[in-house]
C-alpha positions as CSV (number, residue, x, y, z in Angstrom):
1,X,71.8,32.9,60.1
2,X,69.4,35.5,62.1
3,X,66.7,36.9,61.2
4,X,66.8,40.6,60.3
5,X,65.5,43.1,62.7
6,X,61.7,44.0,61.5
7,X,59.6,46.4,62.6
8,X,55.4,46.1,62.4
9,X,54.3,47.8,59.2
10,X,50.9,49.2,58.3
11,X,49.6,50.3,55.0
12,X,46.1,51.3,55.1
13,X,43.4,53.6,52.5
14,X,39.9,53.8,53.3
15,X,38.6,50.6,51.2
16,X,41.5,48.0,52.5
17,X,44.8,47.5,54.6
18,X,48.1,47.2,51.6
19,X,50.4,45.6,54.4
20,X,49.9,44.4,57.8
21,X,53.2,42.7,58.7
22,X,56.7,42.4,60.0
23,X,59.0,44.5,57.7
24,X,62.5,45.1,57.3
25,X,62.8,48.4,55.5
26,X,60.3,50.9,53.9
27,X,61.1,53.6,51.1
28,X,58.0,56.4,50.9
29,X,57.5,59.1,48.6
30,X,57.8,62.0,51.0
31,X,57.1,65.5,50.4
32,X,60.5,66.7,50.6
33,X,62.5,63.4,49.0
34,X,62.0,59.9,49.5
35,X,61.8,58.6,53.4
36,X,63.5,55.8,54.6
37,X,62.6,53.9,57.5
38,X,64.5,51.2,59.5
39,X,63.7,49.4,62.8
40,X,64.3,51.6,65.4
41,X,63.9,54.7,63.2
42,X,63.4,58.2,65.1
43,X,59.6,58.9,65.7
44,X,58.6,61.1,63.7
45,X,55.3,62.2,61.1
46,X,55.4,62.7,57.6
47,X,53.5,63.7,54.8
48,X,53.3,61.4,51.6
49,X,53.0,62.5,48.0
50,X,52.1,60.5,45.0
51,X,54.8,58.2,43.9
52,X,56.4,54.9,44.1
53,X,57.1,53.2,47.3
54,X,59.1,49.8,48.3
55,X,58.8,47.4,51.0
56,X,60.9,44.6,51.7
57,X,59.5,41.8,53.7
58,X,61.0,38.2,54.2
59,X,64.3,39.2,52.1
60,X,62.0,40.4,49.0
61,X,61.5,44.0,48.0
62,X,57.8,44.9,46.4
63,X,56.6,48.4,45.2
64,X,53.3,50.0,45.1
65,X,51.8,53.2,43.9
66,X,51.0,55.5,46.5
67,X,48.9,58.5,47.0
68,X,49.0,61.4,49.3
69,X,48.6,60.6,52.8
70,X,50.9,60.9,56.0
71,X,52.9,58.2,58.0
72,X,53.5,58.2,61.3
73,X,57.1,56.5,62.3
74,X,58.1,54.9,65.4
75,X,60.8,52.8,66.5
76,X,59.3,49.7,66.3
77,X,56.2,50.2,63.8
78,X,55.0,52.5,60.9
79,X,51.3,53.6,60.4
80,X,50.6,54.7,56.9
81,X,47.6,56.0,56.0
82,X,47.1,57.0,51.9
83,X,44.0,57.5,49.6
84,X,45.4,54.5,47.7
85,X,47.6,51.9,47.3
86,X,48.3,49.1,45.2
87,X,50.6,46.8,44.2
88,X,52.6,47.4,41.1
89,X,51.7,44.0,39.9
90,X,47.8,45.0,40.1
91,X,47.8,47.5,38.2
92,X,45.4,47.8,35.4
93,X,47.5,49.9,33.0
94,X,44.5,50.6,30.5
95,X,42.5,51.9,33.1
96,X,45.3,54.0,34.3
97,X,45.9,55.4,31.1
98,X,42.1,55.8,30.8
99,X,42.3,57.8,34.2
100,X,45.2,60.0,32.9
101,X,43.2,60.8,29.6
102,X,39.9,61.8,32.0
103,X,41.7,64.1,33.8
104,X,43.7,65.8,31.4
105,X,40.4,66.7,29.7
106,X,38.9,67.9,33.2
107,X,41.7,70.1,33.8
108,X,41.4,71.7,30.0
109,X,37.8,72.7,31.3
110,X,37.3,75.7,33.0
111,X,35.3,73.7,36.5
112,X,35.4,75.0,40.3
113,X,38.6,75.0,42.3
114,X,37.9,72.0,43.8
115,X,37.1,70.1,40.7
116,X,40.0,71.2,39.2
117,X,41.9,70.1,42.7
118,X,40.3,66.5,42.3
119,X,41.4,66.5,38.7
120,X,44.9,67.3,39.2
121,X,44.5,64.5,42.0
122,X,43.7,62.0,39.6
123,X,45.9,62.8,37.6
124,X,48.9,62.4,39.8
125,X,47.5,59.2,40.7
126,X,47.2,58.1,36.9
127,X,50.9,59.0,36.4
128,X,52.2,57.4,39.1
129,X,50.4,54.2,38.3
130,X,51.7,54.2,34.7
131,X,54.8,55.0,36.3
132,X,55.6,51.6,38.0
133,X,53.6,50.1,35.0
134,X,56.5,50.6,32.7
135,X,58.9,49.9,35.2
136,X,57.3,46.7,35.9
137,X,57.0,45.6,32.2
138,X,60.7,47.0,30.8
């Protein structure tokens, strides 16, 4: 039997690289509905927004939590670039939930724009994580 066509994924955040291989399909939370992405897709650039994303590699599907970021699609690779990224299966749920808790609080608070940007940041980030958490564990 063949292989499946692939095309040469990237995931990338500033501290580390999520993927850096052949892929056969990708699923991203874009901003206007889910984004999915084939070998030979259409180039194209996208913006990402917190939620869950898939990847299948070698016949197996894995998800990951993503943050905002953009992807840039070509035929024969994807670059995407996100704040962060992980695994579903490395995901520490008590700190997630810890997270979520934090900035609930700092949005209660009366705090700068911006703090109240990075909260609401965190906090989509915190929900997303729990998210795939109980998805993973039902």
């Amino acid at each position: 039997m063949p292989e499946p066509p692939t095309f040469q994924l990237t995931i990338m955040t500033p501290e580390h690289a999520l993927v850096e291989a052949p892929a056969e399909s990708l699923i991203l939370p874009a901003v206007d509905g889910e984004l999915g992405v084939l070998p030979g897709h259409a180039p194209m650039v996208v913006t990402i927004k917190e939620g869950i994303g898939r990847v299948t590699m070698n016949g197996a599907t894995r998800r990951f939590a993503a943050s905002a970021g953009f992807a840039t699609i070509m035929p024969d690779t994807a670059l995407v670039m996100l704040q962060t990224a992980e695994w579903e299966e490395d995901i520490d749920r008590k700190r997630a939930e810890r997270d979520k808790r934090r900035a609930e609080e700092a949005l209660r608070q009366k705090r700068s724009r911006h703090e109240y940007q990075m909260a609401h940041a965190t906090l989509a980030r915190a929900m997303v994580r729990l998210r795939i958490s109980d998805r993973s564990h039902n």
